[in-house]
C-alpha distance (Angstrom), angle and dihedral (degrees) to the residues before:
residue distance angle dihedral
X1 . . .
X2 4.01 . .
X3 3.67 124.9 .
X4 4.31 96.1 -98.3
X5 3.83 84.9 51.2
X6 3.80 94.8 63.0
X7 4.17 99.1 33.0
X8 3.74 80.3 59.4
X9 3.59 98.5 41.7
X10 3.73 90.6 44.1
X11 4.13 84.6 71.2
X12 3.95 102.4 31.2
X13 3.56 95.5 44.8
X14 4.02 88.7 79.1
X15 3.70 95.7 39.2
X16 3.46 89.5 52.1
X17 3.62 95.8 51.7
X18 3.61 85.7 57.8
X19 3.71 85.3 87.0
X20 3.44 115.3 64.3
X21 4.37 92.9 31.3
X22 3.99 78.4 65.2
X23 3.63 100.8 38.4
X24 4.18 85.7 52.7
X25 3.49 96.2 51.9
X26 3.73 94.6 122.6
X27 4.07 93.8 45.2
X28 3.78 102.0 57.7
X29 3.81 96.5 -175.5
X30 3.61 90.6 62.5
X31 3.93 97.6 30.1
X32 4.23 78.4 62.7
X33 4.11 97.3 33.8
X34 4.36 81.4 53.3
X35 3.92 86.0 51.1
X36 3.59 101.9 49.8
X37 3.89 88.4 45.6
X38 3.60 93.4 51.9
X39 3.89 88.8 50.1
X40 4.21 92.3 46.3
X41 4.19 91.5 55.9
X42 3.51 92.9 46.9
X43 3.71 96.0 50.5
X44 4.13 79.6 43.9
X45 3.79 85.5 51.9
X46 3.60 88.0 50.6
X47 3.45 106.9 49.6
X48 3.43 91.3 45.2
X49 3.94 87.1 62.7
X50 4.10 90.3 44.0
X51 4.19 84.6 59.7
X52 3.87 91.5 49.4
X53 3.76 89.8 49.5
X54 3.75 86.7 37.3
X55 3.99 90.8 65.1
X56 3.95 90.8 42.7
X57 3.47 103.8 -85.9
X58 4.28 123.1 145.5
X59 4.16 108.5 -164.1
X60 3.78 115.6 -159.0
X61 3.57 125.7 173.8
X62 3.52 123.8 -179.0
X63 4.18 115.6 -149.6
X64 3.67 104.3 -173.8
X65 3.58 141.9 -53.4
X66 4.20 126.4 -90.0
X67 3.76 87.1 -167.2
X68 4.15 135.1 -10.6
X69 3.54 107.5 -61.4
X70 3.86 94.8 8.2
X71 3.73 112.3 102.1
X72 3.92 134.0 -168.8
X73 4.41 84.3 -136.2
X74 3.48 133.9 156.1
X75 4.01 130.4 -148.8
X76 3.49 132.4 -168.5
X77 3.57 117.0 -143.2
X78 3.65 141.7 159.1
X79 4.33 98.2 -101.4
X80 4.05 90.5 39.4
X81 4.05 86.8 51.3
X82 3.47 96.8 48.6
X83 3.38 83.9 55.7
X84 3.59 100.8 50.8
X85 4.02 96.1 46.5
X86 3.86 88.5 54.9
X87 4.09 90.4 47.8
X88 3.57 99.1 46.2
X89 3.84 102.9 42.2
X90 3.68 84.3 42.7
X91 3.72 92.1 60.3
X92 4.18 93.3 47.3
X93 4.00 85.1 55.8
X94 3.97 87.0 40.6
X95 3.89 96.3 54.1
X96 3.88 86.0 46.7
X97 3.89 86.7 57.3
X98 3.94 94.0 41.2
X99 3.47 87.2 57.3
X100 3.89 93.2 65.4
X101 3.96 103.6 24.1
X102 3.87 88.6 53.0
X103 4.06 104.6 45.5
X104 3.83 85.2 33.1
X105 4.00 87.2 52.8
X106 3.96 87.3 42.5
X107 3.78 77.6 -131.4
X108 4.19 116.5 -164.4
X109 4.54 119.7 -121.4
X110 3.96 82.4 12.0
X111 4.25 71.7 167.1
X112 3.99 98.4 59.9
X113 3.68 83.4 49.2
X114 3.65 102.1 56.3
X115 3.60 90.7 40.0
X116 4.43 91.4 44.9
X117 4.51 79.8 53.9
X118 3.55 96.5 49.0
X119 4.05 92.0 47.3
X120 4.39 86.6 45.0
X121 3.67 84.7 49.1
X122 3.81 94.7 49.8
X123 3.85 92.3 44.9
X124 4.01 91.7 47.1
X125 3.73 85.1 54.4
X126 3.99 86.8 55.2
X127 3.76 89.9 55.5
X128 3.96 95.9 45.7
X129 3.74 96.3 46.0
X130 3.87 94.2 37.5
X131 4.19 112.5 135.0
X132 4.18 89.1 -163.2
X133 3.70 148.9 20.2
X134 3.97 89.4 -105.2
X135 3.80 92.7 62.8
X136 3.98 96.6 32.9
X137 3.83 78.6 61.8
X138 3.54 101.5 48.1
X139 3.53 96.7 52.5
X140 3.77 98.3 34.6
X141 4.12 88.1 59.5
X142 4.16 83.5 43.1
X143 4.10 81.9 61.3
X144 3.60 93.5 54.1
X145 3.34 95.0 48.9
X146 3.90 102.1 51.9
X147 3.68 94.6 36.6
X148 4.07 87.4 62.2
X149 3.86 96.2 75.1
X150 3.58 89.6 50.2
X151 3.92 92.6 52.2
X152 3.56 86.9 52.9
X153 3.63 101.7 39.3
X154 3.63 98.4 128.8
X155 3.62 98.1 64.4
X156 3.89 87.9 -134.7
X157 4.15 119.9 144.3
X158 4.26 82.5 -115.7
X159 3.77 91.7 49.0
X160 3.65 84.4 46.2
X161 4.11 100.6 49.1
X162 4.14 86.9 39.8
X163 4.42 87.6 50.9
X164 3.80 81.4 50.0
X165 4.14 97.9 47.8
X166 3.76 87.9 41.9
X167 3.86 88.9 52.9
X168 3.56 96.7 41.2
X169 3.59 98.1 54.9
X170 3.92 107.8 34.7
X171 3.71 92.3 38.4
X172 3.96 86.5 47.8
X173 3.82 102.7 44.1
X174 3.67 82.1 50.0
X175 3.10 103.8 52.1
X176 3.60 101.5 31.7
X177 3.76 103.1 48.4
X178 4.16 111.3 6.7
X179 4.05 95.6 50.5
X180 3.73 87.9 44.8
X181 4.00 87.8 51.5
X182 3.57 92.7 50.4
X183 3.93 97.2 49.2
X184 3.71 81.3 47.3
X185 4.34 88.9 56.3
X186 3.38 87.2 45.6
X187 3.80 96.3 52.3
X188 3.85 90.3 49.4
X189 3.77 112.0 30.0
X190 4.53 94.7 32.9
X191 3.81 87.9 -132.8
X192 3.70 148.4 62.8
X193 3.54 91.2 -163.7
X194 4.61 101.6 132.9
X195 3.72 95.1 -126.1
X196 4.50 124.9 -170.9
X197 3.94 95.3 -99.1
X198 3.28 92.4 13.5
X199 4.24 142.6 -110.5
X200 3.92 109.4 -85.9
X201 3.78 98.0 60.2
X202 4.01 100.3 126.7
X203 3.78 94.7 6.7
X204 3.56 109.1 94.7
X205 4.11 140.3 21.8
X206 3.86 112.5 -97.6
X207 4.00 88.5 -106.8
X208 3.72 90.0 57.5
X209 3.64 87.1 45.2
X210 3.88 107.2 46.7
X211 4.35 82.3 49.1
X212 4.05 94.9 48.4
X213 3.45 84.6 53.7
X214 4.19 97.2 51.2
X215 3.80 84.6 48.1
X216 3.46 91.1 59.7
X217 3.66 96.4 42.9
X218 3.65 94.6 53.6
X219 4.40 91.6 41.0
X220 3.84 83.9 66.0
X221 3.32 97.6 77.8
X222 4.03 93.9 165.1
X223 3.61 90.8 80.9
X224 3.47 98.3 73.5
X225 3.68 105.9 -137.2
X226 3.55 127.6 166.3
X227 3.25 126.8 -60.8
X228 3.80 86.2 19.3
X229 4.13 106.2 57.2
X230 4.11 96.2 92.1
X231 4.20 84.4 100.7
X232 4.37 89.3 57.9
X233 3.69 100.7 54.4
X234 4.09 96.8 29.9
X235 4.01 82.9 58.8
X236 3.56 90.9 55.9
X237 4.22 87.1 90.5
X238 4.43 84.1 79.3
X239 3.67 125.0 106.9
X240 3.98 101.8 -79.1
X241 4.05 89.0 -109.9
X242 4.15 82.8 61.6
X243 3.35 78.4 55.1
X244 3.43 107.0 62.4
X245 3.91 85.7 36.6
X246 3.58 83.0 65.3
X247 3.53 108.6 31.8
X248 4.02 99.1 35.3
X249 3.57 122.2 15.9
X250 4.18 115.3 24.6
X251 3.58 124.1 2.3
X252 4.33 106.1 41.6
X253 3.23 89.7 26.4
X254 4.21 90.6 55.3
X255 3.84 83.4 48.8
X256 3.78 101.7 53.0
X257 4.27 88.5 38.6
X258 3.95 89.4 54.3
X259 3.88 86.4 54.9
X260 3.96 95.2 44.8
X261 4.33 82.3 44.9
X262 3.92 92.7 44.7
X263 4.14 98.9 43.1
X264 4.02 94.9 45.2
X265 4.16 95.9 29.2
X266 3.55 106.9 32.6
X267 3.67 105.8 30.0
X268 3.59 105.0 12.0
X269 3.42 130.2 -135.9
X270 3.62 100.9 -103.0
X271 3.84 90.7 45.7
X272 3.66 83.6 61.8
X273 3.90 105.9 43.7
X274 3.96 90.1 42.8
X275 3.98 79.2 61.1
X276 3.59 107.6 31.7
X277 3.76 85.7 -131.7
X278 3.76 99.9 153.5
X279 3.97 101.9 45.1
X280 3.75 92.6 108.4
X281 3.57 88.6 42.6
X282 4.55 81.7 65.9
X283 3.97 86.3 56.1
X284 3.64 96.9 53.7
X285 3.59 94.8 38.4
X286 3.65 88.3 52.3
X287 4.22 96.2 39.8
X288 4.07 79.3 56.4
X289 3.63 101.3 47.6
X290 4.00 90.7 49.7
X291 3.76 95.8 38.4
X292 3.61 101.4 50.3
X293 4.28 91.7 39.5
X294 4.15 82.2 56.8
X295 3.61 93.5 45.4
X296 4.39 92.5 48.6
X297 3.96 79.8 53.2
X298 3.50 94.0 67.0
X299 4.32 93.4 38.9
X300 3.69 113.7 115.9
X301 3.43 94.1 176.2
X302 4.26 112.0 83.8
X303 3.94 93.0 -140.2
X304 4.02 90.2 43.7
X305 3.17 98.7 58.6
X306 3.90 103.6 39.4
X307 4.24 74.7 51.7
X308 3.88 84.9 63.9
X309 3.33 98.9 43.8
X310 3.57 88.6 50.1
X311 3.97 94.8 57.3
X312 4.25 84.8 52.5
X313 3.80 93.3 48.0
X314 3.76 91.9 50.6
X315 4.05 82.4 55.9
X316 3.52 89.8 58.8
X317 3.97 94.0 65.3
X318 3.62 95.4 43.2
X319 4.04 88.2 42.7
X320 3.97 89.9 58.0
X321 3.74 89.7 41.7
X322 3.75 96.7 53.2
X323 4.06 89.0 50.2
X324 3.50 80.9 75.1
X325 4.00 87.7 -148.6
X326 3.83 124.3 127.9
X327 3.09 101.6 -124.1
X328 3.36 96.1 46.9
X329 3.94 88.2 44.5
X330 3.68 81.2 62.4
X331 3.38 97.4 40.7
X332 4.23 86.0 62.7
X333 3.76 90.2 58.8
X334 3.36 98.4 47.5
X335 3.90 88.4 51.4
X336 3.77 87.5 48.9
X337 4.44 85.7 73.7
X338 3.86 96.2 23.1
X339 3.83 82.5 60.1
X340 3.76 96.3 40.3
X341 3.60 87.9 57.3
X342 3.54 108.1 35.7
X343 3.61 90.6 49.9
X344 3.72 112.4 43.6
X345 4.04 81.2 54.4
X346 3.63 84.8 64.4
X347 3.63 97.9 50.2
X348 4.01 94.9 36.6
X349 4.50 76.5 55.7
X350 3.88 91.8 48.5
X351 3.83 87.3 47.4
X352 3.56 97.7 46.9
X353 3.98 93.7 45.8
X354 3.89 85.7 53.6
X355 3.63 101.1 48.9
X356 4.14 90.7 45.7
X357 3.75 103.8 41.7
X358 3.86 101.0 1.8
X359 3.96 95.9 -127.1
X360 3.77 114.4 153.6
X361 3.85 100.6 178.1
X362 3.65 139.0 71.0
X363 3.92 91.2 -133.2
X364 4.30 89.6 65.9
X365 3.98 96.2 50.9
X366 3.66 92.3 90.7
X367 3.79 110.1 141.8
X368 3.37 91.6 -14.7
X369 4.11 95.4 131.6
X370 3.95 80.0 73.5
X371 3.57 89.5 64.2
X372 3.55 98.6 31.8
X373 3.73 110.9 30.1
X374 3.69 106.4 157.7
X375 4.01 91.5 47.5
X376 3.25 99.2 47.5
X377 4.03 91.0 42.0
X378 3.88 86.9 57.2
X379 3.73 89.6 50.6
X380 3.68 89.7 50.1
X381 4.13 85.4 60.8
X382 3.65 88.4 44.2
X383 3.57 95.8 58.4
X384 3.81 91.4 44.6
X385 3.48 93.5 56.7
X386 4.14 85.6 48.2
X387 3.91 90.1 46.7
X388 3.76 84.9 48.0
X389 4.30 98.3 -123.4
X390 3.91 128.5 146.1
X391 2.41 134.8 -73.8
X392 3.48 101.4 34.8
X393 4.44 129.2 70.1
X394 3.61 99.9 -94.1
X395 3.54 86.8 68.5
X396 3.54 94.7 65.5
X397 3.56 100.3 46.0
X398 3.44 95.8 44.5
X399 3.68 89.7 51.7
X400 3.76 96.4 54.4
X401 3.95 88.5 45.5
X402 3.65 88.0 56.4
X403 3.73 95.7 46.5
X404 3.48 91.2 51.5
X405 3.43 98.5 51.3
X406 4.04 92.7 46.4
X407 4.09 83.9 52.1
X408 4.01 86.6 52.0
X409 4.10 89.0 39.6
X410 3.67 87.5 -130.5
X411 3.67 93.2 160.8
X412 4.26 86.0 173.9
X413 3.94 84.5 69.6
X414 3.61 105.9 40.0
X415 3.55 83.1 48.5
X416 3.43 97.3 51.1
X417 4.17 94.2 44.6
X418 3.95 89.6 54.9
X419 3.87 94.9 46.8
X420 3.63 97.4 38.0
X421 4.05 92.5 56.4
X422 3.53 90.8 50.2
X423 3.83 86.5 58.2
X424 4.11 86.8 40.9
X425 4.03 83.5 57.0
X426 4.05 95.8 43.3
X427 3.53 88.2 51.9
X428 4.20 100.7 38.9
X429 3.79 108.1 33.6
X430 3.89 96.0 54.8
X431 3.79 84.7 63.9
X432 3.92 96.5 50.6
X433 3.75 87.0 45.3
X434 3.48 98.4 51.2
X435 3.87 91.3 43.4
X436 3.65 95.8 53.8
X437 3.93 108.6 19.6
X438 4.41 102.0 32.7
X439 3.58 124.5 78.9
X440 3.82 126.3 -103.3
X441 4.21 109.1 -103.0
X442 3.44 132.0 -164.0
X443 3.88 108.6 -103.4
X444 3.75 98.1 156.6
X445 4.06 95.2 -92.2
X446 2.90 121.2 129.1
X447 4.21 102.0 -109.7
X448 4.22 97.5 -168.2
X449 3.64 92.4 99.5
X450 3.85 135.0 104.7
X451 3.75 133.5 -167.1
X452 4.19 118.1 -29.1
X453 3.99 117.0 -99.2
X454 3.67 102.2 -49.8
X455 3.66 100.8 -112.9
X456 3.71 90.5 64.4
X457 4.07 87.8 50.0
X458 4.00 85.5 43.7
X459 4.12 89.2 60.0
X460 3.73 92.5 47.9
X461 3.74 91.3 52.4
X462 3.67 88.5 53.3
X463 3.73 98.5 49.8
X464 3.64 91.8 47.9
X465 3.44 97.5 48.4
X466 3.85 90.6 47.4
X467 3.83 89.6 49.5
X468 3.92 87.3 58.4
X469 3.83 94.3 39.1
X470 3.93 85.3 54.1
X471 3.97 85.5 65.7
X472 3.82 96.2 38.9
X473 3.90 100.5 49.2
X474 4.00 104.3 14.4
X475 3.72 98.1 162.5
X476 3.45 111.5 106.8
X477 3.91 88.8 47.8
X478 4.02 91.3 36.3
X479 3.82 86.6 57.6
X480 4.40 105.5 43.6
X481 4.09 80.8 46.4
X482 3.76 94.4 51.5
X483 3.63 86.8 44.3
X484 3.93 85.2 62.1
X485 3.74 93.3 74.4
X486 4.10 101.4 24.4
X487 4.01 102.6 -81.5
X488 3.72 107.8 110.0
């Protein structure tokens, strides 16, 4: 199969799957059996591109043009394919969980759901594989879009008011400030086209610069920085696999990979340093790591307070990024899967501990590792990974984040690394001690239960495991993030 086979396959193999998940929506078993398929060939698809760009290789296909010299095109290169292997094998071991959380759940339109994933999926592979700012775009508002049924799945008036903040502000940040910042590039530079070094180099002043790139920060709404985060924690009223759609494999993860792809393809990172344009960019990051960890301290609720720990973890990515160091560069992309892993373990554990014993907050999970050892093991890892402690991922992004910052002597993000994860540990390990080391109380639940339907226990496994195996054999990922900023 040649290389413009699989970039295109990589985004039609979803859509097409859209098919046959609709077409089964009165036989379940295969309606799930035609989802899971549809996620194992794309992750074939993918890792078929990872060994082409393995051995060297760029793919670029161009579709069409919107307008002369503006081209629908895709490009495969090391950041976008880390991306797309963590998205794609996410959604295999996200299916696998669906399939449990949402019978187990007796969840309603368990069809539009499937179908709504395999469309998010398809769009995230859009934004991974994109070869300009024009497509990036395209596909990143396509996200948006098919992610908002899934918010509001339940039909509820919540569901309904959080679909409408979560529309509001990603379509309006979006459209407001990132579409204006990419007419603006393509005013000044003559191209979209995501270039090593990037295109404005020469273009502009340093004022017009330093601004472009604050437009662009603020247009990417998905990353959830302060003052624009409402959208993250409002969402949290989904289905737990919407979730970890949200919170781990597409839409965050799209927004903190289009900041990565703008600062080192767009702008470059010399451009930047040379200018000091992304200094205040270390301050917000840094007010939105601290902020949000304080706020998760004070979260009863399970799901609300992995919410606000999401919002600080995002920080970290853009943090490293705006150091404007290569290590630290690095450090982001690596945090991009240690994150994705890390995380949607968490949520998977918050899903399964709703489904078995229907506890929501933090102040019921007394004892309940007894009961539910191998979820609440998993969500021990998790919360490692979070805290940033071997052996588990987190500790290797965080450590290149922190290296790269003490290269820079950006004392602002060391600072804020250390002090954040002792806020990720006041606000984790209470959980995992209660869980394993409290007694049970009476809370009026109903405490006869066990583990949740065992392929939503079998997903957690995985993602735990793969968020220690991250730390153990990092290679793969150590090498596509080094690639990032010339160090394969």
């Amino acid at each position: 199969m040649n290389e413009t086979t699989l970039v295109l396959l990589a985004i039609l193999v979803p859509l097409i799957g859209v098919v046959p998940i609709v077409l089964a929506d009165r036989l379940p078993n295969l309606r799930e059996a035609f989802s899971l398929i549809t996620a194992g060939l794309l992750f074939a698809v993918v890792f078929s591109l990872w060994r082409l760009v393995d051995q060297g290789a760029r793919p670029e296909v161009v579709v069409g043009e919107m307008l002369p010299g503006l081209p629908i095109a895709f490009s495969v290169e090391p950041l976008g394919m880390l991306f797309a292997l963590i998205a794609s094998f996410l959604w295999i071991v996200t299916t696998i969980y669906a399939i449990g959380y949402m019978r187990g759940h007796h969840e309603k339109h368990q069809t539009r759901f499937y179908a709504f994933f395999a469309v998010a999926i398809a769009s995230t592979m859009g934004i991974a594989l994109a070869g300009n700012m024009l497509t990036l775009f395209i596909f990143y508002e396509a996200l948006t879009i098919s992610t908002f049924p899934l918010v509001t799945h339940a039909g509820t008036e919540q569901a309904k008011r959080a679909g409408r903040l979560y529309l509001g502000l990603l379509l309006g940040t979006s459209i407001v400030f990132q579409l204006l910042a990419i007419i603006a590039t393509w005013i000044i530079a003559g191209t979209l086209t995501f270039a090593d070094g990037g295109i404005l180099a020469g273009k502009a002043s340093d004022t017009v610069v330093a601004v472009l790139f604050a437009i662009y920060v603020f247009g990417i709404g998905k990353i959830a920085i302060m003052p624009f985060h409402r959208w993250l924690p409002a969402a949290m009223v989904a289905p737990t696999p919407v979730s970890a759609l949200l919170h781990a494999v597409a839409v965050v993860k799209a927004g903190v990979f289009t900041v990565v792809k703008v600062t080192v393809y767009v702008f470059g990172v010399d451009l930047l340093v040379g200018i000091d344009g992304a200094v205040w960019l270390q301050w917000l990051a840094a007010f939105t790591i601290i902020a949000a960890s304080i706020v998760a301290l004070t979260k009863d609720n399970l799901k609300a307070r992995l919410a606000y720990s999401t919002i600080s973890q995002l920080s970290y990515v853009v943090l490293a990024t705006a150091v404007l160091a290569p290590q630290s560069v690095m450090g982001a992309a690596l945090h991009i899967a240690a994150h994705a892993f890390g995380k949607i373990t968490l949520f998977f554990a918050a899903g399964a501990i709703m489904v078995a014993s229907h506890k929501t907050e933090v102040s019921q999970l007394a004892g309940i590792g007894r009961r539910m050892p191998w979820t609440m093991t998993a969500f021990a890892i998790g919360a490692l990974s979070m805290i940033g402690v071997p052996p588990t991922a987190g500790f290797v992004s965080k450590w290149y984040i922190l290296q790269g910052a003490l290269d820079a002597g950006q004392i602002v993000a060391v600072a804020t690394v250390v002090i954040s994860t002792l806020l990720n540990a006041g606000y984790f390990l209470p959980i995992v001690y209660a869980a394993f080391f409290r007694k049970e109380t009476a809370d009026g639940h109903h405490h006869e239960h066990g583990e949740a339907p065992w392929p939503s226990v079998l997903a957690l496994v995985v993602t735990a495991t793969g968020t220690v195996i991250l730390f153990l054999a990092p290679g793969a990922m150590l090498e596509l993030a080094g690639a990032v900023i010339g160090r394969s």
